[in-house]
N, C-alpha and C positions, 0 to 999 in steps of 0.2 A: 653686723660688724661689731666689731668688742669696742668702738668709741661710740658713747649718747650724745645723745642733747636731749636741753628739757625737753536596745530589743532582743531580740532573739539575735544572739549571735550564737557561735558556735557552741556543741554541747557543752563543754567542759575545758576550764580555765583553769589555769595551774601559777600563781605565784612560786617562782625561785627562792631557795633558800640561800643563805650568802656564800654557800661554797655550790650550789648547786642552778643551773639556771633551765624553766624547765620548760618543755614544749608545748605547743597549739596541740590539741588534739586534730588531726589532720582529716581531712573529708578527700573522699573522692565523686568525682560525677561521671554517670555511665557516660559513655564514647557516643558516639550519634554524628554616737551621730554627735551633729554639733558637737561643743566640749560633753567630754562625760560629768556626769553629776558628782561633785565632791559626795564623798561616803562618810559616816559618822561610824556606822556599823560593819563589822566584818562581812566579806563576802561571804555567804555560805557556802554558794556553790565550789568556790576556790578551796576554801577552808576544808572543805570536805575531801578535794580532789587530792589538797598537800597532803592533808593526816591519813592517806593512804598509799603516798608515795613510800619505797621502801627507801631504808637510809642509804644513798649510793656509796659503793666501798674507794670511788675518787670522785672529785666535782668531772660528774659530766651531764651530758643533754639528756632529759629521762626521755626516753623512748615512748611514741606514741603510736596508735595502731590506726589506719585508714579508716577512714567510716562514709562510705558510699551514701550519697541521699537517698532513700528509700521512697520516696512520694513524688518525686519528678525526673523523670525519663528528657533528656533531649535530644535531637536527632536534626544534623545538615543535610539540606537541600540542598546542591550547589554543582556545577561542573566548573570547566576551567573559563566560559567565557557565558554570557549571557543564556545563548541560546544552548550550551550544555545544560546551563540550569534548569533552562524550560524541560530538556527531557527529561531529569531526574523527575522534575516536578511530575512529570507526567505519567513517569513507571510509577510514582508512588499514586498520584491518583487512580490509575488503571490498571493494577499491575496485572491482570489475565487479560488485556490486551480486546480487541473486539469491542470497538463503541459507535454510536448510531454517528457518530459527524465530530470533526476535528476541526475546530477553526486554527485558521494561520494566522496572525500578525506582524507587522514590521516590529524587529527590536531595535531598530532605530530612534523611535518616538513611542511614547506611553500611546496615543490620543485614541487610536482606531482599535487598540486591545483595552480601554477603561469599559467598554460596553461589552467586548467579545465577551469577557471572562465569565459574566452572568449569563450571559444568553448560551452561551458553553453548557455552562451549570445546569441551566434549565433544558436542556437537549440529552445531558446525558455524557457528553461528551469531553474532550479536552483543549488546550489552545497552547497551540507551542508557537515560540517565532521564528520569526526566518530573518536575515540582511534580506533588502530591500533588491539586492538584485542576484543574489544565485540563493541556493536551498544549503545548507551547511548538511556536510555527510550525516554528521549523528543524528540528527532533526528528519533527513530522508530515512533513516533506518528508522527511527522512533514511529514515524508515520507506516511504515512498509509492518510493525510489530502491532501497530493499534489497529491497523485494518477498517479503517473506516467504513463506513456507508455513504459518506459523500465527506466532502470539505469545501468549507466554507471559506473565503480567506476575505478578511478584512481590510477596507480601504482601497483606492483605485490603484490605478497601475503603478501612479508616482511614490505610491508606498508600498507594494508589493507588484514587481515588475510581471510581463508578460512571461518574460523567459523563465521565472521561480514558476508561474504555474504549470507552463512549461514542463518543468523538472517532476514536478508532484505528481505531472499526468505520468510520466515514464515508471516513477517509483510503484504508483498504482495499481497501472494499467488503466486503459480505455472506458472499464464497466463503471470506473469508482466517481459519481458526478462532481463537476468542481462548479463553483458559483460563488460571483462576489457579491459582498454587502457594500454597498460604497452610496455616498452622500457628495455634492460638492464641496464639502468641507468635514472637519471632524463631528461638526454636529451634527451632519446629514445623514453619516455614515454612522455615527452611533444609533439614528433615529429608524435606517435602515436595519442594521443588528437587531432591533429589538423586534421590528418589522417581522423577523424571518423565523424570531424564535417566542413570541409570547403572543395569546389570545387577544382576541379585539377589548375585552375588558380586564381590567388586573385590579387588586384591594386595594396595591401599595406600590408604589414608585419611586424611587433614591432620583433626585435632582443634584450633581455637583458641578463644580468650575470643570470646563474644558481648558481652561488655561494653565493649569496646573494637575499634578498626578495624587498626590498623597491623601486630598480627602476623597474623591470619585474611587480611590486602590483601596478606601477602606470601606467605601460603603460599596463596594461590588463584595468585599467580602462577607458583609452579614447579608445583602442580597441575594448573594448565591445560594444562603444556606438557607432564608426563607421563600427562593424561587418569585424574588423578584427584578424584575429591571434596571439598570442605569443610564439616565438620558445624561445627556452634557449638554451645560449654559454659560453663554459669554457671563463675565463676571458682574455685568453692566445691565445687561437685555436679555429677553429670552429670541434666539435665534424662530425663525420659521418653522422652520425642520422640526425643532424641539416641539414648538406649540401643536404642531400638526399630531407629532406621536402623542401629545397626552391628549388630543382629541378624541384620536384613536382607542383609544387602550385606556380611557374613563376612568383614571383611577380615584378612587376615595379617599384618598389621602396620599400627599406628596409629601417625601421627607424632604429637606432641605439640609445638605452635608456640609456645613461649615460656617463660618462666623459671617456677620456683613462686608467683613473684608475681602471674603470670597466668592461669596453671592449676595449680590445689592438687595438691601429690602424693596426696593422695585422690581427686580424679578421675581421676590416673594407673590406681593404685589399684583403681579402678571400672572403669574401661577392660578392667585386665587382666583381671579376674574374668569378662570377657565372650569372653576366648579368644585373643584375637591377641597378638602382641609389640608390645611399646611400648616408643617411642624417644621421646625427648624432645632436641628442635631450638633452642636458644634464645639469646639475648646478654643481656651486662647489662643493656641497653635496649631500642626497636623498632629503634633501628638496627643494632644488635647481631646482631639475633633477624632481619630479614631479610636481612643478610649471611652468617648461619650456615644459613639457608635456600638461598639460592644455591649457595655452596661447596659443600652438601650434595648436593644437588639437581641444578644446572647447574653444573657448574664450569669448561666450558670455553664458554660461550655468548659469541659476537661480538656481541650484540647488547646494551645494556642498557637500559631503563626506569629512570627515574628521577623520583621524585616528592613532594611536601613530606612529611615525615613529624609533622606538626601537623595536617594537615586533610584529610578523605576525598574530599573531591567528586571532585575530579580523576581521581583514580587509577582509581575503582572500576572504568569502563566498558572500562580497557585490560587487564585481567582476559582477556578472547580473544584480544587481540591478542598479549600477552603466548605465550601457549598458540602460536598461528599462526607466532612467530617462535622460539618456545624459548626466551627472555628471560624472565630474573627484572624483579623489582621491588625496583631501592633505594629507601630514603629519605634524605632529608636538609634541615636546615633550609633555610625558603622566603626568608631574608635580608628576614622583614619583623618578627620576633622581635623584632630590635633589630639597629644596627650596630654594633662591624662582628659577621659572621654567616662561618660557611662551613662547609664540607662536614666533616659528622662525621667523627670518625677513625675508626670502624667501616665508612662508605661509604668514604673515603677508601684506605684501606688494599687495600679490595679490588679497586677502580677501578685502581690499581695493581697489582694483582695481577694481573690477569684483561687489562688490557689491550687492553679492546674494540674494536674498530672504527668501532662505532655507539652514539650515547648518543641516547636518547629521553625526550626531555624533557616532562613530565606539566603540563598548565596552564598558564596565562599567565602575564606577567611576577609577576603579584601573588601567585601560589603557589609560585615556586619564580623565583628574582629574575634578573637578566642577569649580573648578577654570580655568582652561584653559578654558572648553567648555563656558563659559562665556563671556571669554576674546576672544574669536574666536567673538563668536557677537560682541562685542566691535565692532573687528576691522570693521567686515563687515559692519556693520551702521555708523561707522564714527564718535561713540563716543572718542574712543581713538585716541590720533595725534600719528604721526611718529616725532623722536627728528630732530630736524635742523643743519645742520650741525654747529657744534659748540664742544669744550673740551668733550673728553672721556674718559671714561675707557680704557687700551690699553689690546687688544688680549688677552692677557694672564689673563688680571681681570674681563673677559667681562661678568659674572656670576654674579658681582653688577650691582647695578640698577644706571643707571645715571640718575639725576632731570628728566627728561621729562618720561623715564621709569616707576620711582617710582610712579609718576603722576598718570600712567597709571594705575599700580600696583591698585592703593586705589583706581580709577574707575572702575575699574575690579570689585572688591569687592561690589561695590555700584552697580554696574547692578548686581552683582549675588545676594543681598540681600538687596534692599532697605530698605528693615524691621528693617535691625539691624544697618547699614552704611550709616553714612550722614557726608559728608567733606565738611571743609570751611576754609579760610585764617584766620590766627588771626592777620594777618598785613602785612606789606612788608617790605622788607630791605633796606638797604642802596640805592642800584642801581633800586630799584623797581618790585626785585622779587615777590612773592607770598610766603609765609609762611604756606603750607601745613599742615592743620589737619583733625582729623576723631573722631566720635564721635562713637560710639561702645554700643549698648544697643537694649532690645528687647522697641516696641513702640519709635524708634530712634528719630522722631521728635518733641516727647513731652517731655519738662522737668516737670519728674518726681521726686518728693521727697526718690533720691534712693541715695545711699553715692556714692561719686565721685573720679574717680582716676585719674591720671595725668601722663603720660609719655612722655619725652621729648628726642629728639637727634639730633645729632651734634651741638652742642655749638661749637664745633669747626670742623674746616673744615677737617683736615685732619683725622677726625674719623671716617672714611667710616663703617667700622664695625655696628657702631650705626645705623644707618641707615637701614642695613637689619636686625638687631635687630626688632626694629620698624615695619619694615614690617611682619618680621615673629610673634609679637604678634598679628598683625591683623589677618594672616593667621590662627594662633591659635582659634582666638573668634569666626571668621567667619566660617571658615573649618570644625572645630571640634563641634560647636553649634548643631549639628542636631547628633551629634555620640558618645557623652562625655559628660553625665550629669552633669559634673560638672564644665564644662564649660557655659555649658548652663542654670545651676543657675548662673553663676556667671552675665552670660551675662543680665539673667533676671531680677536679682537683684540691678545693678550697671552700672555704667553709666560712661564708661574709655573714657578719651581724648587721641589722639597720638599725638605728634606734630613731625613730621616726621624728621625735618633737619630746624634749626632754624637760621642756619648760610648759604643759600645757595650761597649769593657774594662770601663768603670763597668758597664756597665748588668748584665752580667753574672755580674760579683762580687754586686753588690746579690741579684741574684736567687739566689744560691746561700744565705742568711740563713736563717731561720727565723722567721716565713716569709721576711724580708726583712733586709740587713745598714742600713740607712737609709745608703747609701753615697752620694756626691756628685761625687767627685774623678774624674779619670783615672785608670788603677792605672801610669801613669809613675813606677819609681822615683826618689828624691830621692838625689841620691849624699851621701856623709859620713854620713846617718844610716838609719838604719831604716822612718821612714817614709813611705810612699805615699803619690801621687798629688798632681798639680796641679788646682784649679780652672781650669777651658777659660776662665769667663767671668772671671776675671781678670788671663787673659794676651793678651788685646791690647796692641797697642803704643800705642794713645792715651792721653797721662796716666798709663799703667803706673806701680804705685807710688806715685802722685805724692800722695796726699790724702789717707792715713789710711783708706781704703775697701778693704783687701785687706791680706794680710799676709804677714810674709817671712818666717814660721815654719813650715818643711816639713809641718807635725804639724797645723799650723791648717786648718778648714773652709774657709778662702777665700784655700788659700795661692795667691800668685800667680806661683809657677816660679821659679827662678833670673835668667832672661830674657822679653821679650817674645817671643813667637812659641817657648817651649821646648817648649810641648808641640806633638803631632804633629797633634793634629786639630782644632786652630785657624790652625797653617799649610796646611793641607788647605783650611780654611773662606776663610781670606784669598786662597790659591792658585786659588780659586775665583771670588769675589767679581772681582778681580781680571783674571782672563781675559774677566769679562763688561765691560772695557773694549776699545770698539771705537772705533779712528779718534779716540784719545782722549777718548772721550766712556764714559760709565759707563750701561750698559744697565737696570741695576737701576736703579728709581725708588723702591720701594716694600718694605720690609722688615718682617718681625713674628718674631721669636723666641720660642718657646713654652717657659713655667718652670711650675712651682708653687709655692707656690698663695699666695693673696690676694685673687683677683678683682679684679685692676688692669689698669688698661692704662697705660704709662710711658713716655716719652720722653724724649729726653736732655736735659740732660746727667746724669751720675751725680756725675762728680767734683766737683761743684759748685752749692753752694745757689745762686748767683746765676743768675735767671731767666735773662737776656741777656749771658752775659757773650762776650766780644772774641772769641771763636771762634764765635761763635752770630750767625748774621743772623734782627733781630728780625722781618723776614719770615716767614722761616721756624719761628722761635715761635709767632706768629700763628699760621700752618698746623697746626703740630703741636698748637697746644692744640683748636684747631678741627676736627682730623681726630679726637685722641682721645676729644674731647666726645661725635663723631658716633657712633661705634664703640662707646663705652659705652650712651649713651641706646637702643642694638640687647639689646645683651647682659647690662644693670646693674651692670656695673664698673666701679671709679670711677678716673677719668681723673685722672694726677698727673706734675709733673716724676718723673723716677728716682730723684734728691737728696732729694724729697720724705720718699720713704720711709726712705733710708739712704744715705750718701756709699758710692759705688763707685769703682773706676778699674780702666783696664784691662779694662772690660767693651765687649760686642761691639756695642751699638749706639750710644753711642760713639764708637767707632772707622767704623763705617759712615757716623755722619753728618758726624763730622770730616773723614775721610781722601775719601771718595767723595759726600758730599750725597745721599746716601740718607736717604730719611723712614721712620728706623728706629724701630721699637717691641718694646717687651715685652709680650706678654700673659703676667700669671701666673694660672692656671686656677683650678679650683675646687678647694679649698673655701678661706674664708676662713680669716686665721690660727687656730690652734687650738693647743692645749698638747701633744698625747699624743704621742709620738714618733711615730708610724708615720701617724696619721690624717691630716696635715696635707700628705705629702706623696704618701701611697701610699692614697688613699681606695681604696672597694671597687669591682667590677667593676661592679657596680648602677649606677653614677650615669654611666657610660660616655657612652650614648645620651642623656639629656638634656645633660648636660655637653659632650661635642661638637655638638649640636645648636644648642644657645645661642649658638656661637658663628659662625653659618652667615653670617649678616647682616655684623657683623664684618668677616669674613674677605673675604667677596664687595666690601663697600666698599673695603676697601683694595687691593686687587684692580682696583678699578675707575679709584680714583685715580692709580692708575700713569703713566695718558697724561698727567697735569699735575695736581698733590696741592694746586698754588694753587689750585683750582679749588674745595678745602674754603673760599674765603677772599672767592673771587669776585673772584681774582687771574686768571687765564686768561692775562693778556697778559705775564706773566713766564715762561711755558712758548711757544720757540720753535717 
């Protein structure tokens, strides 16, 4: 809100010239951090990319050419429901069909397929599921194409009924044997699986929780692939069943898959009294515990699986394939949690590490999103950096994006659609950040004569909100583009800039606080005194000064600089704005500035209570009070002149509709005003997801208004 109180990224970066603003170079991927470091020294690589840009004959978007990742292949697993996935899974495991024995499992419950998928592994064979009381068509056809030599089906009747065997015998025929592996419980029936498929002795044995799916889903997967077992243990005690199998089957060493959280060091404990060595495998979390399983395990595998680590359907049945290929099993959130979402830092990390080839993507879009599967190559090919250690979000907010995150975020976006996303800096700050933006349109690298929109955030620093605002309309254009026709006119139509975080020296400082400094300003020093930082949105040059709305005291919340245009990343903003004048005409139609908080939507003028006054065409008042009415009755913020709230000057929209006749607006975000220093402008990471969500509507209409904003007014015939 404008009132205070006290790595390897993409190849090649292109600084704009101030008539010229110039593109991401755009990646494509086959079908299937923190704040930046202030700069002292020119970028080379930029430096290099301008002085060979040729001079454009108008300010337009320089054209970039796709650049496919060359090192990592990714490829979906997935049908429309569970057990279509199991088949896919299963034609990819098999694909000439003919296997010595098919185990079945309920895709009801992980429990009785945590064992099958090894023991699968070790037969040769595959494991598709079934619902628990009839055979799903494709699942009979998959089975009638693999031809078994028998099938196995896992767990007693109450998890696979009599009538599904039933079915499997019809599909068959009489010759093909059917036999169940089944226990009084899940531990019994895991203890049985292993019973039917591994020697009286083994080297190695994986130990995980029966009470849960994600570390037992990842240690079946390096199981598989070194043709070992998986027993299942109460989290507390080691069941009978269980003790009896490693009686059995004498192994030399038990792994233990997961933290003491998951398996008590008394069942460690218990284990050892049974004879063999015990190791214990695990991470902070599942993501953790199946990355330390890999490392452990496979550590040099090209190949990766990759799968939500919130939900088991998916995964369970790539358990042999896994094994077939020598491929672990990540996890990582399915980016349906919440927005924004992405790839844990425990998969993260080692996606990087390990540097695959191949990423094998577990589920359909709704278990693991386009968006992540994307962002998984990222990481793998080293397009995205890991942030440096440097100011963070703290634990509790760690669901915002910090600078190097968001970074990442809008490169995400660019490998998953070069088509529509092209980023570029429209200048640097004070300390020599980068000033993130993104261009959003379909034919991204040509400017085309389409109307042009504008969204901008954090002018100030402590407005984190803004910031996943910003993201989450990327998410919108890009996400929704292939599923939302009307986004997808929108996108084909119009041509949106984001400018992500336009104050990132602020943003910086603020986060280095404890948790937070409630920072606002740029950290541009003031000469003659001591202290820091101009207010961005009071250094426009409209009205600068002029009304009691900002203040000439270096030390003040809303000091407004020596000069109009003294700070650096508002002549950045202007140098911007500006270039999208073409053939004298101003391409931006349509503007929204994102602050906190209030729950407003405002329109100019600032410097002045008077509705209409002599700079103002009562036209275009009409429009604005009529666009802002519309825009609230979406999202329930209440629509006001600017002045309304508080005389301003020298603020940026303003200046947008003064100087260019842009129908410029503020939204200030959630939450309403409020007293406690921190809450009002830095609310919690929780309210993210609905609070960017609210404003989807919003955003899309003003968006939409671009081609002619009279049209809020049933003007039409004033747009040429």
């Amino acid at each position: 809100m404008r009132r205070g109180r006290g790595g390897a990224i993409l190849a090649a970066m292109r600084r704009p010239p101030a008539s010229q603003s110039a593109a991401f170079v755009g990646l494509a991927v086959l079908v299937l951090g923190g704040p930046l470091a202030a700069v002292s020294a020119p970028n080379p690589v930029r430096a290099a990319a301008t002085a060979a840009l040729e001079p454009p004959t108008r300010p337009v978007l320089a054209a970039a050419v796709p650049e496919p990742s060359h090192e990592v292949t990714s490829e979906r697993l997935g049908g429309t429901d569970r057990y279509g996935t199991s088949v896919a899974i299963s034609a990819r495991t098999v694909p000439e069909g003919g296997v010595p024995v098919v185990y079945l499992a309920s895709g009801a419950g992980f429990a009785d397929a945590l064992a099958a998928g090894p023991a699968a592994a070790r037969s040769g064979g595959a494991l598709l599921l079934t619902r628990p009381d009839r055979l799903p068509a494709n699942v009979a056809t998959e089975l009638v194409r693999l031809a078994p030599g028998r099938v196995v089906v896992a767990g007693g009747p109450a998890a696979v009924s009599e009538a599904v065997v039933d079915e499997v015998r019809a599909a068959l025929g009489p010759d093909v044997p059917i036999e169940r592996a089944a226990g009084p419980d899940r531990y019994g029936t895991a203890a049985a699986l292993v019973d039917g498929a591994f020697e009286a002795t083994t080297p190695l044995l994986f130990l995980a929780s029966g009470a849960g799916f994600p570390d037992a889903l990842a240690a079946g997967a390096v199981a598989a692939a070194i043709g070992a077992p998986v027993l299942l243990t109460r989290p507390d005690r080691l069941p009978p069943e269980t003790v009896r199998a490693i009686r059995r089957l004498r192994p030399e060493r038990v792994v233990i898959a997961g933290g003491p959280a998951a398996v008590s060091p008394a069942v460690a404990t218990a284990v050892a009294a049974l004879g063999p060595t015990v190791e214990r495998v695990g991470g902070a979390d599942r993501f953790g515990t199946a990355t330390a399983l890999a490392k452990r395990f496979l550590p040099d595998a090209s190949t990766v699986l990759v799968a939500s680590g919130l939900g088991f359907a998916d995964a369970l049945a790539a358990v042999p394939l896994a094994g077939r290929l020598g491929a672990p099993i990540l996890l990582t959130w399915p980016d349906s949690v919440s927005w924004p979402a992405s790839v844990p830092h425990p998969t993260r990390d080692e996606l990087r590490r390990r540097a695959p080839t191949s990423i094998l993507v577990l589920g359909g879009p709704a278990a693991v999103s386009e968006f992540v599967r994307y962002e998984l190559v990222g990481w793998a090919d080293g397009r995205l950096s890991v942030p440096p250690p440097e100011p963070d979000y703290p634990a509790f907010d760690s669901r915002y994006h910090n600078p190097t995150e968001l970074l990442n975020a809008v490169i995400v976006a660019a490998i998953w659609r070069p088509d529509l996303v092209d980023i570029f800096s429209i200048g640097t700050s004070y300390q020599g950040r980068d000033i993130w933006a993104a261009k959003v349109s379909d034919n991204v690298t040509v400017d085309e004569p389409e109307p042009e929109v504008l969204v901008d955030a954090l002018h100030h620093a402590r407005e984190h909100l803004t910031v996943e605002q910003a993201l989450y309309l990327l998410n919108v254009l890009v996400g929704d583009y292939e599923s939302d026709p009307a986004v997808r006119r929108l996108v084909d139509e119009r041509e949106v800039f984001i400018v992500f975080a336009l104050n990132p020296d602020g943003w910086a400082f603020d986060l280095g606080g404890s948790p937070y400094r409630g920072w606002r300003k740029n950290r541009q020093p003031n000469a003659g005194t001591s202290a820091v930082g101009t207010d961005p949105n009071r250094n426009y040059d409209y009205r600068w000064g002029c009304c009691g709305g900002s203040s000439g005291n270096p030390s003040a919340w809303n000091y407004r600089g020596p000069a109009p245009w003294s700070a650096p990343e508002t002549r950045a903003m202007r140098d911007f704005v500006e270039s999208r004048v073409v053939e004298g005409r101003q391409q931006i139609r349509t503007h929204v500035s994102l602050h906190t908080n209030g729950e407003l939507i405002l329109y100019p003028y600032g410097y002045t209570k008077v509705d209409v006054p002599a700079d103002m065409d009562p036209v275009d008042q009409r429009t604005y009070v009529a666009m802002a009415r519309a825009m609230a009755r979406t999202n329930g913020y209440r629509p006001m002149q600017s002045s309304d709230l508080y005389i301003t000057d020298g603020d940026q929209i303003d200046w947008m509709y003064a100087r260019h006749r842009i129908f410029s607006f503020t939204f200030e975000l959630y939450p309403t005003e409020q007293v406690s220093s921190h809450a009002d402008h830095e609310p919690p990471d929780e309210v993210i997801v609905r609070e960017t969500t609210r404003n989807r509507a919003a955003l899309l209409y003003l968006i939409d208004l671009a081609d002619c904003p009279y049209r809020a007014i049933g003007a039409s015939d004033r747009c040429g």
